[in-house]
C-alpha positions in Angstrom: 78.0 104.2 123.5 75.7 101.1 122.3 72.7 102.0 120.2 69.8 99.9 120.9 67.5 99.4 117.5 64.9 97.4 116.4 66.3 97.0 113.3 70.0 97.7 111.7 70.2 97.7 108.0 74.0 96.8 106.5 74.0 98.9 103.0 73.0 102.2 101.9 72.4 101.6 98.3 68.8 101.4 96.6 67.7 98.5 98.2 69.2 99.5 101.4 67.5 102.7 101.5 63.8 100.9 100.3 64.5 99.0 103.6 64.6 102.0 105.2 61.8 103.6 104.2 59.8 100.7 104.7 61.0 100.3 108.4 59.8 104.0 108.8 56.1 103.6 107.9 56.4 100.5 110.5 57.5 102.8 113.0 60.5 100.7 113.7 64.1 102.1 114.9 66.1 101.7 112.7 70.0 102.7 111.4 71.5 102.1 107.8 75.2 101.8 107.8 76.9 102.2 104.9 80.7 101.9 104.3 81.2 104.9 101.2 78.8 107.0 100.2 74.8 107.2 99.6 74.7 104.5 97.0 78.7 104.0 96.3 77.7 101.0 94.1 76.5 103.8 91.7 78.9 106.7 92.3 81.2 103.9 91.1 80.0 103.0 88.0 81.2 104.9 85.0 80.7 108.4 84.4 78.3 107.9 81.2 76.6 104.8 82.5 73.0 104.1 81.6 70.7 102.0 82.8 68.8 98.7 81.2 65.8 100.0 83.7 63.2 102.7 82.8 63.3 105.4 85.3 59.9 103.8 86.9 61.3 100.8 87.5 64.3 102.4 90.0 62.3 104.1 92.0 61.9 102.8 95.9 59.4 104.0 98.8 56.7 105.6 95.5 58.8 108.2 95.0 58.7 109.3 91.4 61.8 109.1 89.1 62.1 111.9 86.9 64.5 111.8 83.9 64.6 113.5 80.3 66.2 110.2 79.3 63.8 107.0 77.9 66.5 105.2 80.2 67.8 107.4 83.3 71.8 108.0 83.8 74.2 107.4 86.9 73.8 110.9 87.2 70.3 111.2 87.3 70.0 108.2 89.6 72.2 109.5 92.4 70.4 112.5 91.8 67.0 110.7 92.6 68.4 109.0 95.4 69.6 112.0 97.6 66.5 113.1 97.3 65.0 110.5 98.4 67.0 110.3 101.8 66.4 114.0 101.9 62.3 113.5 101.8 62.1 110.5 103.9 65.1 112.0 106.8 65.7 108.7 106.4 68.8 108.0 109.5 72.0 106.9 107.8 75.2 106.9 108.7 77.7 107.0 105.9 81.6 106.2 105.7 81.2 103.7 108.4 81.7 100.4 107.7 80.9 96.9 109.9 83.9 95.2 111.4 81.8 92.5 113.4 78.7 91.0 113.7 77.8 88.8 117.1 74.8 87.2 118.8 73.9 83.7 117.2 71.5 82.4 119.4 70.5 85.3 121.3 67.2 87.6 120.9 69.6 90.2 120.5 72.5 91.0 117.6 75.5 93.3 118.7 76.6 95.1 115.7 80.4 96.5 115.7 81.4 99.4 113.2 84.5 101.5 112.4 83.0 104.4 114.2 80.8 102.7 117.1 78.5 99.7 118.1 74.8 98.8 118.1 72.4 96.6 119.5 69.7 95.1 117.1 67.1 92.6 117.3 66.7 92.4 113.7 69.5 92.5 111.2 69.0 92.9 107.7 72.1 92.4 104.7 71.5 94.7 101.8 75.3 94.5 100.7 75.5 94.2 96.9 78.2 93.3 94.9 80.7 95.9 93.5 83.1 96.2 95.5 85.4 92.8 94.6 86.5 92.4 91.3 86.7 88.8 89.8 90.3 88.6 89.2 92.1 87.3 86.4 95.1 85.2 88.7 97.6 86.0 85.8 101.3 87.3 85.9 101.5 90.9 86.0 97.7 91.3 87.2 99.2 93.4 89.9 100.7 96.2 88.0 98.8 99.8 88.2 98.2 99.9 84.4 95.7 96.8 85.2 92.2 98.4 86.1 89.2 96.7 87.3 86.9 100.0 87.7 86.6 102.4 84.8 85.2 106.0 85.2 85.9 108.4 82.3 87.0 107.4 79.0 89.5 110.8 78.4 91.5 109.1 80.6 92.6 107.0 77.9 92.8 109.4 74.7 96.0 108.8 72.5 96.4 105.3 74.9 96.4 101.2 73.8 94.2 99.6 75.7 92.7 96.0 76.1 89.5 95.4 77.5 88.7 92.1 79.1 85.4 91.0 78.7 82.1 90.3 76.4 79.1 91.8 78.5 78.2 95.4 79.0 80.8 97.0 80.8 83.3 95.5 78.0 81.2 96.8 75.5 81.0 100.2 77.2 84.6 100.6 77.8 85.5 99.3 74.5 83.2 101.9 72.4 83.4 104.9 74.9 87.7 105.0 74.6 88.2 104.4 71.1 85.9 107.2 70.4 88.2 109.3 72.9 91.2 108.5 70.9 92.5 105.4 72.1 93.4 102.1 70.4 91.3 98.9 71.8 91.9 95.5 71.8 89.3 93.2 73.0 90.3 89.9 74.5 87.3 87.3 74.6 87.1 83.9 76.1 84.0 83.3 74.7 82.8 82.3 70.7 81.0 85.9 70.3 79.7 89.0 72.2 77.8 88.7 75.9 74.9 90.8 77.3 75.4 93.9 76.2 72.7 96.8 75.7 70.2 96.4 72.4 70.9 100.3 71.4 74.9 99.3 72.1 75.3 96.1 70.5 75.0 96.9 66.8 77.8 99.7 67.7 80.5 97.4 68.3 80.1 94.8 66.2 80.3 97.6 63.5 83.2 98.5 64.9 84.9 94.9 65.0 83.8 94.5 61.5 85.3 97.5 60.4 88.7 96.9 62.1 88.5 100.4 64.3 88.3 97.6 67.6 90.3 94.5 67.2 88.7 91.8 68.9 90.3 88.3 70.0 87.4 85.4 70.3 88.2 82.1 72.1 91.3 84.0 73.4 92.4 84.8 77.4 95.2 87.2 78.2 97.8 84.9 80.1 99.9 87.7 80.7 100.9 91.6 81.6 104.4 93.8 81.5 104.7 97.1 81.7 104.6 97.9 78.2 103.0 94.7 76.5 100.6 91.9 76.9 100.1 88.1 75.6 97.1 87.1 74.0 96.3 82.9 74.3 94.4 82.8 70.8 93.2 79.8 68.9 96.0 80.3 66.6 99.0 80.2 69.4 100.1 83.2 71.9 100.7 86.6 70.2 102.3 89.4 71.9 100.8 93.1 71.3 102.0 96.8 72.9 99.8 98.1 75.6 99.3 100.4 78.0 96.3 99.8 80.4 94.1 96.6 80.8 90.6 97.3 81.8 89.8 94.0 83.0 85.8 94.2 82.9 85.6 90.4 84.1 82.8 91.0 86.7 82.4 91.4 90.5 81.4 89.2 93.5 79.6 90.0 96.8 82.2 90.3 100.1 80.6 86.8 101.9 83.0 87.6 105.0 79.6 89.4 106.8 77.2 86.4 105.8 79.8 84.0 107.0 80.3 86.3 110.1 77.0 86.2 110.9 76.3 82.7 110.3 74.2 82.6 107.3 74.4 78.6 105.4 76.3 79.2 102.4 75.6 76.6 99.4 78.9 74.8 99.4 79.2 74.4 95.7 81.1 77.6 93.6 77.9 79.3 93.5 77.9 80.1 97.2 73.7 80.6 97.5 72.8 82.0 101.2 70.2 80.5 102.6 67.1 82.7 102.7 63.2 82.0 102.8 62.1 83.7 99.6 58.4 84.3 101.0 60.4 86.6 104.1 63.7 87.0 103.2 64.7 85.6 106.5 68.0 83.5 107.0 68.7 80.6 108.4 69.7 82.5 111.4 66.2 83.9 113.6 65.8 87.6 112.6 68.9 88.0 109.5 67.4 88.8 106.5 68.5 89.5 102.9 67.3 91.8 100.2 69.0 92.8 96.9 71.5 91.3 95.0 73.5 89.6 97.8 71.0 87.0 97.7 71.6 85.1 94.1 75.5 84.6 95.8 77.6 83.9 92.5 75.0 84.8 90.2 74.8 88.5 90.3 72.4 88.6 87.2 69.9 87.5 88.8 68.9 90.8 91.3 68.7 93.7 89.9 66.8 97.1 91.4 63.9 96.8 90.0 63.4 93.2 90.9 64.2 93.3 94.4 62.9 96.7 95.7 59.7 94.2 96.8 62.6 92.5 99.0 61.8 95.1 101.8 58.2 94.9 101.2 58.2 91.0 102.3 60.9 91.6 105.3 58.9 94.4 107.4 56.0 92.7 106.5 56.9 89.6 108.5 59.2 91.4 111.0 56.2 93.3 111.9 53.4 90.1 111.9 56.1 88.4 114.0 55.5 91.3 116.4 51.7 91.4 116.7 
């Protein structure tokens, strides 16, 4: 069975949902598919993750954030978030992911997903960016011991472990183990520490100074074996005993749906979509993009609270396109 829409939304995370809601006050049909769970971007992230953002600035569709925190938790955010589906009813269909997108040139897309197909006339890209690591391409990288995700820091009590990386996650994974019991090493390409967290920061470089976190600058890991790593440092290739590498080196949004679709892709390594910032709309008639998906490479660049307004601007012009 086909379902005919006026509007099918790829991504159920925050930005996904804010589409949503703002297709409901339009009176619009719509459908947000989502490939995991509500918000699997955010179930993902570790277990004792906080956020840069004050709870006012996550929340979509005026809902109000509550939290007891100055900053709100991954708990508290999936929290909020069921609870906002839950308010708005919004229609979302979960563990279902898209396996084809077809249409170009007609006034209607066709949708395919792992559990049906849809007809849309509008088609809005709300992916995000977790879900494909930046990988190191180094000898060993394949073993199990090598993680790219990281949940709970118990995990790793009584355990050596490097962590790959100078930004926040690093810094989180590198604090949060050793104070579980577990001997960190932190391999760093660059000269000094990244963007990490102003209340985290002073932590760790305590920590290096101190010696409790040994931390390799201007170094990259070249490679893993079961039982030890080597360590490319200014001072020539040392080789050290581990037991898991948490290889906190970033993730990149899956292009294969833009590319599908036939959204321009910038063809330097950046990989821009090409988008009208004043509609979101593609270069494709009725594709649009909102959240994070649209900086390409650069996923600093969108965050939440910066591109909640990205749903705002697309059923604005979906529905003066109508009138």
């Amino acid at each position: 069975m086909t379902t005919e829409l006026d509007i099918l939304i790829v991504g159920g995370g925050p930005i996904g949902l804010a589409c949503g809601i703002e297709a409901q006050k339009a009176g619009l049909r719509y459908v947000i598919i989502e490939k995991g769970c509500l918000v699997n971007s955010l179930f993902n992230y570790p277990l004792n993750m906080t956020f840069f953002s004050t709870a006012d600035r996550l929340e979509i569709g005026g809902h109000p954030f509550p939290s007891i925190h100055a900053k709100p938790n991954r708990s508290e955010a999936l929290e909020y978030y069921r609870r906002v589906a839950d308010a708005r009813e919004l229609h979302i269909r979960l563990f279902e992911e898209v396996t084809a997108i077809s249409g170009k040139g007609e006034e209607v897309y066709t949708i395919r997903t792992s559990k049906a197909e849809y007809r849309a006339r509008h088609l809005v890209i709300a992916t995000g960016f977790y879900d494909l690591p930046n990988l190191l391409n180094i000898k060993g990288e394949e073993l199990p011991k090598v993680k790219h995700y990281y949940f709970d820091p118990h995990f790793y009590y009584k355990q050596k472990v490097v962590v790959i990386g100078a930004n926040n996650s690093s810094a989180d994974v590198a604090l949060e183990t050793w104070r579980k019991g577990a001997e960190v090493t932190m391999v760093i390409r660059e000269a000094e520490l990244g963007r990490i967290k102003y209340w985290t920061k002073p932590d760790l470089e305590n920590r290096i100074a101190e010696g409790s976190i040994k931390a390799y600058f201007h170094s990259n890991l070249t490679e893993i074996r079961e039982q030890e790593v080597d360590i490319q440092t200014p001072e020539g290739i040392i080789t050290i005993a581990n037991d898991y590498v948490m290889a906190m080196t970033g993730y990149k949004p899956d292009f294969s749906l833009l590319k599908q679709a036939g959204v321009t892709l910038s063809d330097d390594q950046k990989l821009y979509p090409t988008y009208n910032p004043d509609t979101m709309e593609t270069n494709l008639p009725r594709v649009y993009l909102a959240g994070v998906v649209c900086g390409g490479m650069d996923t600093h660049v969108w965050f939440i609270e910066n591109s909640r307004e990205h749903a705002v601007k697309i059923m604005q012009h979906i529905t003066a396109v109508a009138q």
